[in-house]
C-alpha positions as CSV (number, residue, x, y, z in Angstrom):
1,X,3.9,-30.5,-25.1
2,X,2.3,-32.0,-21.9
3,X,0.6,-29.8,-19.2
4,X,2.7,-28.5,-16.4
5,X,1.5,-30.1,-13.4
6,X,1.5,-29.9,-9.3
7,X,2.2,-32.3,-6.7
8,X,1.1,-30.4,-3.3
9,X,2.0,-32.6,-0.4
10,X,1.2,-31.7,3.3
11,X,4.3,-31.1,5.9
12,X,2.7,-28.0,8.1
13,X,0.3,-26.8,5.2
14,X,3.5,-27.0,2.4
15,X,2.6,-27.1,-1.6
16,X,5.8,-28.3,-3.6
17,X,4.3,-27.1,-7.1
18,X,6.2,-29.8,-9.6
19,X,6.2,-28.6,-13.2
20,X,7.7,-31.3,-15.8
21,X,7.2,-30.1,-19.7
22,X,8.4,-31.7,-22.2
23,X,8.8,-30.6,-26.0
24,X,11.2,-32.5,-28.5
25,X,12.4,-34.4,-25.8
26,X,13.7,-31.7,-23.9
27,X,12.4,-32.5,-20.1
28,X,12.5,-29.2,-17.7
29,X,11.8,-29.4,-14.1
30,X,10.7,-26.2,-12.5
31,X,9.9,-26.6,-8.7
32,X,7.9,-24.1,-6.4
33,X,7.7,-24.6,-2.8
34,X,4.3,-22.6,-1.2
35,X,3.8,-22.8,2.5
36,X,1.4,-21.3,4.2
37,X,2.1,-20.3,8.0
38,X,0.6,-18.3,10.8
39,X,3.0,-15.2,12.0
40,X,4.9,-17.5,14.1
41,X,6.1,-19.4,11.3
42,X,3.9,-22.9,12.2
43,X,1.1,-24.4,10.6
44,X,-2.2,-21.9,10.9
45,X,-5.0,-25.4,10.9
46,X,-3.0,-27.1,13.7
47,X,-5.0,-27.4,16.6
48,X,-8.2,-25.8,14.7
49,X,-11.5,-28.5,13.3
50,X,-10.2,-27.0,9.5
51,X,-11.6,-29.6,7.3
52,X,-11.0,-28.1,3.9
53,X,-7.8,-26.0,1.8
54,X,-9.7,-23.8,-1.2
55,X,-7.3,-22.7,-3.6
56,X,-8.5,-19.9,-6.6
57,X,-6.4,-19.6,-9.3
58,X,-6.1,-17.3,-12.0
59,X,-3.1,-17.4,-14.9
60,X,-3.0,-15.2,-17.2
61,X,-5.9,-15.0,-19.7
62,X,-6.8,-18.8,-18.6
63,X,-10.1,-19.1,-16.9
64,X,-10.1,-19.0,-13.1
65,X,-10.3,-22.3,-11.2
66,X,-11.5,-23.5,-7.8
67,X,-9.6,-26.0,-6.1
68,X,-10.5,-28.1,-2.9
69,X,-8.7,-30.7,-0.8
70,X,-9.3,-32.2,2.2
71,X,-7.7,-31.4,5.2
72,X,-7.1,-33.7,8.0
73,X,-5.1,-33.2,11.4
74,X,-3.3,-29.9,9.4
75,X,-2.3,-31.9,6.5
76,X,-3.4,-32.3,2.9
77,X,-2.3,-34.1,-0.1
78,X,-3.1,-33.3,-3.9
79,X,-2.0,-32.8,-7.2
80,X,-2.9,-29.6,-9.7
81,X,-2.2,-29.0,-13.1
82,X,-1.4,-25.2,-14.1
83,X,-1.9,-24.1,-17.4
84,X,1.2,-22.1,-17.0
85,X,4.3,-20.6,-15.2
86,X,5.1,-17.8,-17.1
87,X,1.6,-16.5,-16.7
88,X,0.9,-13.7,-13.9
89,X,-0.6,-15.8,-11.2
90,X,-3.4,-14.7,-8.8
91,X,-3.9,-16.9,-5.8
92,X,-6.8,-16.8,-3.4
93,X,-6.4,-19.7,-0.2
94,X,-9.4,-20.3,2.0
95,X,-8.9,-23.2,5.2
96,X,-12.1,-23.2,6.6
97,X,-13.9,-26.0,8.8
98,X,-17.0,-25.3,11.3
99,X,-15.5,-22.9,13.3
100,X,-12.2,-22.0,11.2
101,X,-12.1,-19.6,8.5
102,X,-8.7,-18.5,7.4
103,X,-7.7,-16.0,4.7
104,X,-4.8,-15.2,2.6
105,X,-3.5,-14.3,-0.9
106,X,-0.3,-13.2,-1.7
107,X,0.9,-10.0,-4.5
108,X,0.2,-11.7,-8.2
109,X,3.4,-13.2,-9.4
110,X,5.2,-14.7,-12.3
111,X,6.1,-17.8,-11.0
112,X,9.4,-18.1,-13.1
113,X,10.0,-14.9,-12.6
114,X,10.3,-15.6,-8.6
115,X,13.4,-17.8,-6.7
116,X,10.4,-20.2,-6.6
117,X,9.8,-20.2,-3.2
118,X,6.4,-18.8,-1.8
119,X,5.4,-18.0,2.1
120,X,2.0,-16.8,2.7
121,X,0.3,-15.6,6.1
122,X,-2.8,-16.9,6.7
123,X,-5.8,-15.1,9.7
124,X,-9.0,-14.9,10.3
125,X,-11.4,-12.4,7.8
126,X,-11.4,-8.6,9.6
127,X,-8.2,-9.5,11.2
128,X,-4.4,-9.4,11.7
129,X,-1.7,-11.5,11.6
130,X,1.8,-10.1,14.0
131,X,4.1,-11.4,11.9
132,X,7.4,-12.7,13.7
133,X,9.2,-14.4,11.3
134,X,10.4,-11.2,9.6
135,X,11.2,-8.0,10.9
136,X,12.9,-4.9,9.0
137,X,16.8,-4.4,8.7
138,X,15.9,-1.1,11.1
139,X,12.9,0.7,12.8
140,X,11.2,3.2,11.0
141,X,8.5,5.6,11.8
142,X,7.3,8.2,9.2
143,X,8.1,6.4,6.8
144,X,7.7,5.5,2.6
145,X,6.0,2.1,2.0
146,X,5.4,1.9,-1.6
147,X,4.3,-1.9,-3.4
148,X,6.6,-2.4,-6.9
149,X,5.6,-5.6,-8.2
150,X,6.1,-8.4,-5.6
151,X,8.4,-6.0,-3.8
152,X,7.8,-3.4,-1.4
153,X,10.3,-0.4,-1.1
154,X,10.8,0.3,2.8
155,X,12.9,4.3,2.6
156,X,13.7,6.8,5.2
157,X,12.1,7.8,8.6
158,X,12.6,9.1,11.9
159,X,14.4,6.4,13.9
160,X,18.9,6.7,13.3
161,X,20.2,4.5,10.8
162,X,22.9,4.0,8.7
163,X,20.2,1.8,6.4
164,X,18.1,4.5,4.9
165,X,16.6,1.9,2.5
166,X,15.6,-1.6,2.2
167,X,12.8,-3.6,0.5
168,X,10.2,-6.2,1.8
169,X,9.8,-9.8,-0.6
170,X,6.2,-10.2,-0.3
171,X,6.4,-13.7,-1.7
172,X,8.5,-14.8,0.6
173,X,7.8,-12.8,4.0
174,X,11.3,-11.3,3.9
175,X,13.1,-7.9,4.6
176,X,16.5,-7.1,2.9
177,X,19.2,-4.7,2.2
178,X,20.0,-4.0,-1.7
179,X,22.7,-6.4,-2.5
180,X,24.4,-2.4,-4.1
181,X,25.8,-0.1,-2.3
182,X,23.6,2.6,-1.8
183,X,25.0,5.3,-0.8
184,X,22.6,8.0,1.1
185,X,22.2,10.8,3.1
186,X,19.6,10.5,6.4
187,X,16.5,11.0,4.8
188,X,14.2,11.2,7.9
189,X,10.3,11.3,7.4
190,X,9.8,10.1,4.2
191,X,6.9,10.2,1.5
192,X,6.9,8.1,-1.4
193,X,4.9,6.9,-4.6
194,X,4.8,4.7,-7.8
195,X,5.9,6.6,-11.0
196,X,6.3,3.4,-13.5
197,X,6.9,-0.1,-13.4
198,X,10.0,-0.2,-10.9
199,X,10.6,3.2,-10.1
200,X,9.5,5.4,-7.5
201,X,9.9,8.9,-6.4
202,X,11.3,9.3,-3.2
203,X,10.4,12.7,-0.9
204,X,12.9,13.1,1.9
205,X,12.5,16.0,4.5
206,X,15.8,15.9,5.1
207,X,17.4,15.4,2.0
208,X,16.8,16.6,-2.3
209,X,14.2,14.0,-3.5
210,X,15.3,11.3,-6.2
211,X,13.9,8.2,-8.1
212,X,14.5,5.1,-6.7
213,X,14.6,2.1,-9.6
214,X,13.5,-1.6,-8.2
215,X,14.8,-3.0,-11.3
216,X,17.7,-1.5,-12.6
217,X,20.6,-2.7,-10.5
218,X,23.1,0.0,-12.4
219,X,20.8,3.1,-11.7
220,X,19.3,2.6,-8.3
221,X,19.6,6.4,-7.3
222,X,18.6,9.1,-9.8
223,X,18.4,12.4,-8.4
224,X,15.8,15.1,-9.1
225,X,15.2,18.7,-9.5
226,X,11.5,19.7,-8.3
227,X,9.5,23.0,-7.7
228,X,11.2,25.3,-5.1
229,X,9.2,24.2,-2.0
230,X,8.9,20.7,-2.8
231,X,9.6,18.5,0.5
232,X,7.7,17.9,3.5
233,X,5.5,20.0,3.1
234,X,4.5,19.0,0.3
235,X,1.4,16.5,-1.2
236,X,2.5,13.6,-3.0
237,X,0.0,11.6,-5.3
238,X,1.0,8.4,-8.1
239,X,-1.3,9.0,-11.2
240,X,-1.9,5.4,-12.1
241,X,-0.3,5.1,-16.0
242,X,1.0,9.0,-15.9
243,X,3.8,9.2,-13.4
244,X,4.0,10.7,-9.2
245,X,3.1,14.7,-8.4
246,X,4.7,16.7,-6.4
247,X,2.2,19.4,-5.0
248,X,2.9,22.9,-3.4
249,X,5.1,22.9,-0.3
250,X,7.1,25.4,1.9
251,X,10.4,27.1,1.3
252,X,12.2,29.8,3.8
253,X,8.3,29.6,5.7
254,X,6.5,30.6,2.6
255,X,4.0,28.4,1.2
256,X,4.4,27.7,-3.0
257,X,2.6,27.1,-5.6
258,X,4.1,24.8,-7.6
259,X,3.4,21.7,-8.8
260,X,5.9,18.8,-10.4
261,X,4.9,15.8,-12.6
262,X,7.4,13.2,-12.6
263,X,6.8,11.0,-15.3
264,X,8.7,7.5,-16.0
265,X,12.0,7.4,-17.1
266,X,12.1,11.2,-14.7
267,X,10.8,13.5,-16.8
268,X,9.4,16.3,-15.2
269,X,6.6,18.7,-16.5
270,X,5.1,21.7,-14.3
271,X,2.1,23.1,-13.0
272,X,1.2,26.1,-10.8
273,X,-1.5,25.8,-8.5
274,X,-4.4,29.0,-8.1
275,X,-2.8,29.4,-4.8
276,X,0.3,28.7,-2.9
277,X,-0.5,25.7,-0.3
278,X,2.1,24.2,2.5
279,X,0.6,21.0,3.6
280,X,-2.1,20.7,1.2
281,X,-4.4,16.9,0.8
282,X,-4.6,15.5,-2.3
283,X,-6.3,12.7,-3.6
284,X,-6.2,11.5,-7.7
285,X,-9.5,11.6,-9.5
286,X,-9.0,9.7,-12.7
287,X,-6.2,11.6,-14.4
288,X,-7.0,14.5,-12.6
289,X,-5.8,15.6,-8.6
290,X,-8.3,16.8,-6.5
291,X,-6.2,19.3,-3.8
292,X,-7.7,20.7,-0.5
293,X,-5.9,22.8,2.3
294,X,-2.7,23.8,2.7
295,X,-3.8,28.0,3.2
296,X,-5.6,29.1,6.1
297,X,-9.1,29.5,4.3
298,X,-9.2,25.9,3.6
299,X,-9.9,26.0,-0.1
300,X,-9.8,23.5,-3.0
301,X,-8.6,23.1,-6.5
302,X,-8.4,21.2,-9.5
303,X,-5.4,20.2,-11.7
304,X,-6.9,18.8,-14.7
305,X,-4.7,16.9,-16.8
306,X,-3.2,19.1,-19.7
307,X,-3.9,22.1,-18.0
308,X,-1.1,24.3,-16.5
309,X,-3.1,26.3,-13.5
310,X,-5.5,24.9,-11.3
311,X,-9.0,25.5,-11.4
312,X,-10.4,26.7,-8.3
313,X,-13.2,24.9,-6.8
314,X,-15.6,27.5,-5.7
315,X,-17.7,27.4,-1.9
316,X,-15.2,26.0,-0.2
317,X,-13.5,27.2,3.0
318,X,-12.5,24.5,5.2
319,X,-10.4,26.5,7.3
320,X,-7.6,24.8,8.9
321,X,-6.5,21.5,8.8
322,X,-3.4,20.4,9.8
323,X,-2.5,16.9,8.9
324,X,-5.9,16.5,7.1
325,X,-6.2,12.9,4.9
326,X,-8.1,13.2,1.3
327,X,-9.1,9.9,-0.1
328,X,-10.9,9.3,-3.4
329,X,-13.1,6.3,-5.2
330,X,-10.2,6.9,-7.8
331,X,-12.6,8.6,-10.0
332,X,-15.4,11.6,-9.3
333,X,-15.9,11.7,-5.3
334,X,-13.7,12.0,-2.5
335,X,-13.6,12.9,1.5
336,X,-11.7,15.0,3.3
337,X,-11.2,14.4,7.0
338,X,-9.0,14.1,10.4
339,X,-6.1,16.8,11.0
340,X,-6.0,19.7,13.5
341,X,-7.6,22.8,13.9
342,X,-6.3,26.3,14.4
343,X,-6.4,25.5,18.5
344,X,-4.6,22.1,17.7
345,X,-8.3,19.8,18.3
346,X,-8.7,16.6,16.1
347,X,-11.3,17.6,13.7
348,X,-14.3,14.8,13.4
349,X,-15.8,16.7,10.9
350,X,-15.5,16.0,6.9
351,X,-16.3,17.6,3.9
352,X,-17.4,15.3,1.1
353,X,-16.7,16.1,-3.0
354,X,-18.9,15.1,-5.8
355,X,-18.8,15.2,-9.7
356,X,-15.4,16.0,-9.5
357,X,-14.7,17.1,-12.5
358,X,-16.0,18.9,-14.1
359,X,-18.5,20.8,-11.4
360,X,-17.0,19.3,-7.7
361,X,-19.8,20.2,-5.9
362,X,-18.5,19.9,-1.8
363,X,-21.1,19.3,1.6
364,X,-20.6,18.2,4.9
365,X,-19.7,14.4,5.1
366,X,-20.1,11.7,7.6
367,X,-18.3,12.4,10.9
368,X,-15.4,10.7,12.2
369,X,-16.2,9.3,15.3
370,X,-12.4,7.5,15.2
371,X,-11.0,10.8,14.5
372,X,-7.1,10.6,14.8
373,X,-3.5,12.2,13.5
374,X,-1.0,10.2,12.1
375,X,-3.0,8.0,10.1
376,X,-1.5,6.6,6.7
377,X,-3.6,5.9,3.5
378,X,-1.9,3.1,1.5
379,X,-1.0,4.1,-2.3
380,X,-4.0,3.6,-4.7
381,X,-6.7,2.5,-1.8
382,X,-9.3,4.1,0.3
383,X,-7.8,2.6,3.7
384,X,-7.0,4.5,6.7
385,X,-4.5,2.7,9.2
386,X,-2.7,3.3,12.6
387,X,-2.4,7.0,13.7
388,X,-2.8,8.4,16.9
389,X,-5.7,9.9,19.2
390,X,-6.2,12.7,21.3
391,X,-4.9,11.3,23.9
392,X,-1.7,10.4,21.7
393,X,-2.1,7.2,21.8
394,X,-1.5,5.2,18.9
395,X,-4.2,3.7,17.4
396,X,-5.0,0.1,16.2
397,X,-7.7,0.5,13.9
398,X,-7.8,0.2,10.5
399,X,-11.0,1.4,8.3
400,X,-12.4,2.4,5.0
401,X,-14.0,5.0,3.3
402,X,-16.7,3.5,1.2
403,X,-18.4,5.3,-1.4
404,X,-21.8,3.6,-2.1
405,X,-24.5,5.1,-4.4
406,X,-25.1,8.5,-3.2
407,X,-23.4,7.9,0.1
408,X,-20.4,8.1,1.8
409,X,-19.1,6.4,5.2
410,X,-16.4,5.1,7.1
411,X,-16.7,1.0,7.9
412,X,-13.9,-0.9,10.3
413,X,-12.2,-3.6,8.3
414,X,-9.7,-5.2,10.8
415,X,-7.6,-4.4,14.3
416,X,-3.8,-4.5,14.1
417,X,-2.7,-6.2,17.5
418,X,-0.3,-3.4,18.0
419,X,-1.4,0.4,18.1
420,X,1.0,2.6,15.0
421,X,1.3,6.1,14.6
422,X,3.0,7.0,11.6
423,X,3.3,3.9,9.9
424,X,3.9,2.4,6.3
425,X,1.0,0.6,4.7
426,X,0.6,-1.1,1.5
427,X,-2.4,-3.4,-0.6
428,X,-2.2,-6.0,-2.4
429,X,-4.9,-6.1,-5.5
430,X,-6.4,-9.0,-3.8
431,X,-7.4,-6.3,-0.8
432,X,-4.7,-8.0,1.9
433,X,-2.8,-5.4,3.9
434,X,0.2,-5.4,4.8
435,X,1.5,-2.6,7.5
436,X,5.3,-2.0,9.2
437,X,6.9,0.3,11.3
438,X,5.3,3.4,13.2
439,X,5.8,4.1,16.6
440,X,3.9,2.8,19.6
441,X,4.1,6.2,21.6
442,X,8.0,5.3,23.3
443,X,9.9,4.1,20.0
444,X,9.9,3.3,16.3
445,X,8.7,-0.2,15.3
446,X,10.7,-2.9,12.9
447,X,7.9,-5.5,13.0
448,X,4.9,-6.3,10.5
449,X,0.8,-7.3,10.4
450,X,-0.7,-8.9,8.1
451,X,-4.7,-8.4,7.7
452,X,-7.6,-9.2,5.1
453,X,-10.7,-7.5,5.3
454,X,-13.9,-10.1,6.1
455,X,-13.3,-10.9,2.4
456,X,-10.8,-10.9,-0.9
457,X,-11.5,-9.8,-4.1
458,X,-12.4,-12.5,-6.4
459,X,-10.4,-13.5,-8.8
């Protein structure tokens, strides 16, 4: 059997990727077509002194390779050989000349799993790209934004529709309606997460939750029965490998104390936490959940896996904190911070966890000079995006929380070019963002950004 191979030839920065393999004669042509555009749709090196197009590559188990070609006057010629198309495929793309450095990377892919056809958005590193060659099949604000695959799942918000639910092809820069019939209710602000490959548990405020399967054309819409309380004012968290929990909420204006863990295939197993919480944080800490908030004294408490009560974490009394954000390094630490005080003031102080579990010890924690409501933290990252300031006004800032030996801080890693409250947000593993809807203070948004930090994750 020969190698599969790739002719890349330039038209506007276009790869046609040209697979021939041959075994007992058989010949079998499989064709991919990779552009890379600005958000306008046109060649990001035209006009700029790029000189160079570095492509990484990583397939499967295959070692990771480093690809350069020349670029002259926007255009390129080359041809690649790929170990594989069936392999999960990780692409990193770099144009850079003197004064030109452009990022991108799109979601890793299958490539015969795909309509081979790949768009990607290329900007600058600590940047963002307005995207206007794609917008979504209706405005949404307060809305789920969840990443399944190379697909993300776009469901409810504020703004009147008849479409409560469409996805986003990252591959190829593309919003669509499901080509089923899905029949739903208006869902209204939304919260969403991952539970297993495909599915995803949806959390309407104005409608019961369900599962909502990216795969499984037959079964899109699977209802589910919760805790009593479990809605809006709930927390919602997806346990990497475990499933999506429901946490505490409000029903007839009393906070509850219950706790749902949707596993795949919608199983559901319960919990109780130490005490009832409306509008709790929570953040995941291994296989663990970390939950702050959500009573008036502001406490905390554990819900260790393969326990059935929380486990109070004692000293802390945060008071209130309407709207607060809890974000972890996915394994012992996490910060809580933003939200409103009892006299409705943006708080700008945090409180910071440690050796969580088993002790969670809690101090003061940096202070958020960018303090702000309305902010979104994208599923299974440490990214705060959008929201809205004192003032109201939305904001276009998008930072991190980064945990760093013993300390803890916020750092700015791009500026969207419009200001979002409320808005959906996902990340891809190669630590490109991708954020849509939220309003701009006088109506819901259908449009999208594209940013990369000042640089990827290597391959």
């Amino acid at each position: 059997m020969t190698q599969p191979h790739a002719v890349l030839s330039r038209s506007s920065l276009l790869l046609v990727l040209l697979a021939v393999v041959a075994c007992n004669d058989d010949v079998a042509q499989f064709v991919f077509d990779a552009r890379i555009v600005d958000g306008d749709g046109a060649n990001p090196a035209a006009g700029t002194d790029a000189s160079v197009l570095r492509i990484g590559i990583s397939e499967g188990e295959f070692p990771v390779r480093e690809l350069e070609f020349p670029v002259e006057d926007g255009q390129f010629e080359a041809v690649l050989e790929f170990e594989s198309f069936s392999s999960l495929t990780r692409l990193r793309v770099d144009i850079e000349g003197p004064t030109t450095e452009l990022f991108t990377a799109p979601p890793a892919f299958v490539p015969t799993a795909t309509f081979g056809f790949l768009q990607v958005v290329a900007t600058a590193p600590s940047s963002c790209e307005a995207v206007a060659i794609n917008v979504m099949e209706a405005p949404r604000s307060e809305l789920g934004m969840v990443l399944s695959v190379t697909f993300a799942l776009l469901v409810g918000g504020t703004s009147a529709t008849a479409e409560q639910v469409e996805f986003l092809d990252a591959l190829e820069w593309e919003s669509r309606l499901f080509d089923e019939e899905i029949s739903l209710s208006t869902l209204g602000p939304t919260k969403a997460a991952t539970i297993g490959a495909g599915q995803v548990l949806v959390l309407p405020s104005d409608a019961s939750p369900f599962i909502f399967n990216m795969i499984d054309t037959t079964n899109r819409v699977t209802p589910v029965v919760l805790h009593t309380g479990a809605g809006s004012q709930s927390a919602l968290v997806s346990i990497p490998e475990v499933g999506a929990m429901v946490i505490g909420g409000e029903a007839a204006g009393v906070a509850r104390a219950g706790v749902s863990l949707v596993l795949p295939g919608g199983e559901v197993s319960s919990q109780t936490l130490s005490t009832a919480r409306a509008g709790a944080a929570a953040a995941v800490l291994g296989d663990d959940v970390l939950v702050v908030g959500g009573d008036e004294a502001g406490t905390a408490e554990l819900l260790l896996s393969g326990s059935t009560v929380g486990e109070p974490v004692e000293g802390v009394a945060d008071g209130i904190r309407t709207g607060g954000l809890l974000v972890s390094d996915g394994d012992s630490r996490a910060l809580l911070f933003g939200g409103a005080d009892a006299t409705s003031a943006i708080r700008q102080d945090t409180l910071s966890f440690d050796d969580c579990p088993p002790s969670c010890s809690s101090g003061p924690g940096p202070a958020w000079s960018t303090a702000r409501l309305r902010a979104v933290v994208p599923e299974g990252s440490s990214l705060v995006a959008g929201g809205e300031d004192a003032s109201a006004s939305p904001s276009t800032l998008i930072e991190e929380v980064v945990f760093e030996d013993s300390a803890v801080q916020f750092e700015s890693v791009a500026e969207l070019n419009t200001g979002r409250a409320s808005p959906g947000a996902i990340v891809y593993e190669s630590g490109a963002i991708v954020v849509g809807g939220g309003t701009d203070g006088s109506e819901a948004l259908d449009d999208f950004e594209f940013c990369v930090p000042a640089s990827l994750t290597p391959l």
